[in-house]
DRENPALO-209540 format. One record per residue: residue number from 1; x, y, z of N, C-alpha, C in turn. Coordinates in pm, 1 decimal, padded with zeros to 6 digits. Atoms other than C-alpha are relative to their C-alpha. Last residue first. Example, Ala and Ser with C-alpha at 12.3 -4.5 7.8 and 13.67 -1.06 7.14 Angstrom:
% residues 2
{2,{-00082.0,-00119.0,-00006.0},{01367.0,-00106.0,00714.0},{-00077.0,00109.0,00073.0}} {1,{00089.0,-00119.0,00000.0},{01230.0,-00450.0,00780.0},{00090.0,00120.0,00000.0}} 
END
This chain:
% residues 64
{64,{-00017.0,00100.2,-00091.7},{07126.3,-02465.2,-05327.8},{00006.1,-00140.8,00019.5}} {63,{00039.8,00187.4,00024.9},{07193.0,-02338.6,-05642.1},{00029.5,-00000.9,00149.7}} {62,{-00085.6,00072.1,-00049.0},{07269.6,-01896.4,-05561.4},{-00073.5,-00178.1,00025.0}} {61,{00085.7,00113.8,00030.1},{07097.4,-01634.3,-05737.5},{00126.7,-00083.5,00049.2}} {60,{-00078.0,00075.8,-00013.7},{07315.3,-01303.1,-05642.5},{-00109.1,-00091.6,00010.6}} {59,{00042.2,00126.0,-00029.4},{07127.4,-01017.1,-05716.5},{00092.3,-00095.4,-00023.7}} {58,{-00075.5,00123.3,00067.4},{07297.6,-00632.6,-05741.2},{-00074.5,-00160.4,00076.4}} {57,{-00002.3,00087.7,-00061.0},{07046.6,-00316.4,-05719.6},{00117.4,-00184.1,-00096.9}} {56,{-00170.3,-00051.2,-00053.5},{07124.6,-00018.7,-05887.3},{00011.5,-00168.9,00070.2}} {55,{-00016.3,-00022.0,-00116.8},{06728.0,-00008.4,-05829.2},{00149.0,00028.4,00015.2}} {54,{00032.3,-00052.9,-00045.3},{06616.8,-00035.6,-06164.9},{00042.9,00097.1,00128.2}} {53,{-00059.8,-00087.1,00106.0},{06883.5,-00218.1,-06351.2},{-00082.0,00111.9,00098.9}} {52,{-00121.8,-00065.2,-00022.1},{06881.6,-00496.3,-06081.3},{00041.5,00176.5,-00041.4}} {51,{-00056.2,-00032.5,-00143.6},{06522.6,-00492.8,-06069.3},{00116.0,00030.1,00012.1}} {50,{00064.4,-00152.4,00029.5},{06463.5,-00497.4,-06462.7},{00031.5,00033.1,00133.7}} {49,{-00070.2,-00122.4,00095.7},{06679.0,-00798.4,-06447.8},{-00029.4,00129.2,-00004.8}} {48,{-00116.7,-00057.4,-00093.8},{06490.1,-00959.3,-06177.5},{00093.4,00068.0,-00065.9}} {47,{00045.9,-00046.6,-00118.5},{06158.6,-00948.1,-06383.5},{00131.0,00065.2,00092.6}} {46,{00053.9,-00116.6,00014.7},{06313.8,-01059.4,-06681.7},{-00062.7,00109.9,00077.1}} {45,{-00142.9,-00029.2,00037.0},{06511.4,-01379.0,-06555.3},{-00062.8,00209.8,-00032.2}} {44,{-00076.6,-00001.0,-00096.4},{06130.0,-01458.4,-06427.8},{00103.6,00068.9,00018.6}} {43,{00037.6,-00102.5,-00119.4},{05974.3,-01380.1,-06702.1},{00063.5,00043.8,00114.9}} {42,{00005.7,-00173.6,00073.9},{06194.5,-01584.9,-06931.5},{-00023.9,00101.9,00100.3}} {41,{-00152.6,00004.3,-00040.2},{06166.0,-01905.5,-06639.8},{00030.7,00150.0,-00082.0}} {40,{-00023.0,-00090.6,-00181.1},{05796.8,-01828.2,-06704.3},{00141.0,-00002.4,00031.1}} {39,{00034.7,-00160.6,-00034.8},{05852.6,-01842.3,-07138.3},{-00021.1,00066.2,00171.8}} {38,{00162.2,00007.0,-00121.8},{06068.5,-02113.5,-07083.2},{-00038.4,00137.7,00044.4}} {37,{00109.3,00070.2,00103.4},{06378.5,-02104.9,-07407.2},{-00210.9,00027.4,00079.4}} {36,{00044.6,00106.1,00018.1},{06565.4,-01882.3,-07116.1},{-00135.1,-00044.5,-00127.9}} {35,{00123.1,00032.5,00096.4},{06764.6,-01566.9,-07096.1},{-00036.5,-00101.9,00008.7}} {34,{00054.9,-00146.3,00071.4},{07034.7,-01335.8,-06947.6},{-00178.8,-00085.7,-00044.9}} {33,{00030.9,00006.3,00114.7},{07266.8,-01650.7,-06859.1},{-00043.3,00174.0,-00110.9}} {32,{-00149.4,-00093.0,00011.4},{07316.5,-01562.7,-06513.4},{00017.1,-00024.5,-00130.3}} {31,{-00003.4,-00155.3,-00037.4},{06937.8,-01577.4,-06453.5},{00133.7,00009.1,-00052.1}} {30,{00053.4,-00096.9,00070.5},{06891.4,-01899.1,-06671.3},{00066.3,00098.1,00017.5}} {29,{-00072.6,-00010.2,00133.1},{07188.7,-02068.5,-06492.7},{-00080.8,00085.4,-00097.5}} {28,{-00111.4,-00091.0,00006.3},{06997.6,-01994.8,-06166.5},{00123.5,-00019.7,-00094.2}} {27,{00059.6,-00166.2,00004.8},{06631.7,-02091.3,-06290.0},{00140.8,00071.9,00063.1}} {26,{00033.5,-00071.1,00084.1},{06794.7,-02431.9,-06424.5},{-00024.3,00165.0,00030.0}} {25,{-00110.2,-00018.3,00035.3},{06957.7,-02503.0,-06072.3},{00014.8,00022.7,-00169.0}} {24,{00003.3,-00004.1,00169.5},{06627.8,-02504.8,-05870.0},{00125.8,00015.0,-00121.0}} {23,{-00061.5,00174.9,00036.6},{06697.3,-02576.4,-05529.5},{-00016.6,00014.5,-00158.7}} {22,{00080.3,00130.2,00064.1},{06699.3,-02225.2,-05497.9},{00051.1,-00092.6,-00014.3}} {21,{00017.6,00177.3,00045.2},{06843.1,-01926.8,-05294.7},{-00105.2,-00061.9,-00043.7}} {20,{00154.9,00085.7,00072.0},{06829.6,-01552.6,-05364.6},{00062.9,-00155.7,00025.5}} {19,{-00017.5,00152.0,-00021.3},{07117.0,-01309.1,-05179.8},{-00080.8,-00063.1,-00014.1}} {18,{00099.7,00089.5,-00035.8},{07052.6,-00963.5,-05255.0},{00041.7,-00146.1,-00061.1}} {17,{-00035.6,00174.2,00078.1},{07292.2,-00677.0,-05292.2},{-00075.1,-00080.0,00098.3}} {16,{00011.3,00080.3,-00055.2},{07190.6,-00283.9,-05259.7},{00072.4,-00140.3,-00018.4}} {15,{-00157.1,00070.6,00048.1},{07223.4,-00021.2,-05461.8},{00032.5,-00073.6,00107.3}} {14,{-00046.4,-00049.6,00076.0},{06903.4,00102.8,-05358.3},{00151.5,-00024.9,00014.9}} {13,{-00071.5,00078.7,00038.4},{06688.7,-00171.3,-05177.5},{00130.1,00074.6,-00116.0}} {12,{-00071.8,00103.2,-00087.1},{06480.3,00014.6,-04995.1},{00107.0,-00049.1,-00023.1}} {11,{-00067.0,-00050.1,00005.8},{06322.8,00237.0,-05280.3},{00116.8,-00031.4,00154.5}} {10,{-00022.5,-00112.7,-00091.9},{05996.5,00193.9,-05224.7},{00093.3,00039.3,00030.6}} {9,{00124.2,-00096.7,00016.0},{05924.8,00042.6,-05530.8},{00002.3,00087.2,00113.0}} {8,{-00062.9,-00087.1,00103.7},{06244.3,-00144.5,-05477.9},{-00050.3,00099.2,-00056.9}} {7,{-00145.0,-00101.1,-00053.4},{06056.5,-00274.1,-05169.2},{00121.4,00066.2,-00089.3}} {6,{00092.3,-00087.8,-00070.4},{05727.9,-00402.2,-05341.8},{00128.3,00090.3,00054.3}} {5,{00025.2,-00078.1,00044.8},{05945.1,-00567.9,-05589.8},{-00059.4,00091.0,00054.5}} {4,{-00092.9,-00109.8,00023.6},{06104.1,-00758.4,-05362.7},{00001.1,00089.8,-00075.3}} {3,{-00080.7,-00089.7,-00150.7},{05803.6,-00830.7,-05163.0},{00133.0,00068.4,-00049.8}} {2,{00091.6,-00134.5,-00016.7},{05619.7,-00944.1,-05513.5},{00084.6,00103.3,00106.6}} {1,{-00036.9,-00088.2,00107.2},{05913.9,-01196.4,-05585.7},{-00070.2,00134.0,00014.4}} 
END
């Protein structure tokens, strides 16, 4: 998460699209959701949100 923030900070990633896998299949219904009850799952969804909006940037969370 740091690396992709480190590179939107540098402006790398401008209007971009990023491909995220997880086995996790809560944290990618959160993200496309907007929101979660779990304040780190929250963060989380919150973190990459501010990235998309930031950067122009488009994320694609994808259930592996």
């Amino acid at each position: 998460m740091e690396a992709i923030e480190d590179q939107v900070e540098k402006g790398r990633l401008r209007n971009a699209k990023l491909f995220m896998f997880t086995d996790n299949s809560t944290a990618e219904a959160a993200f496309y959701r907007g929101s979660s009850s779990n304040p780190a799952l929250f963060e989380l969804v919150l973190r990459l949100k501010k990235l998309e909006m930031l950067a122009g940037l488009k994320i694609h969370l994808i259930h592996i």
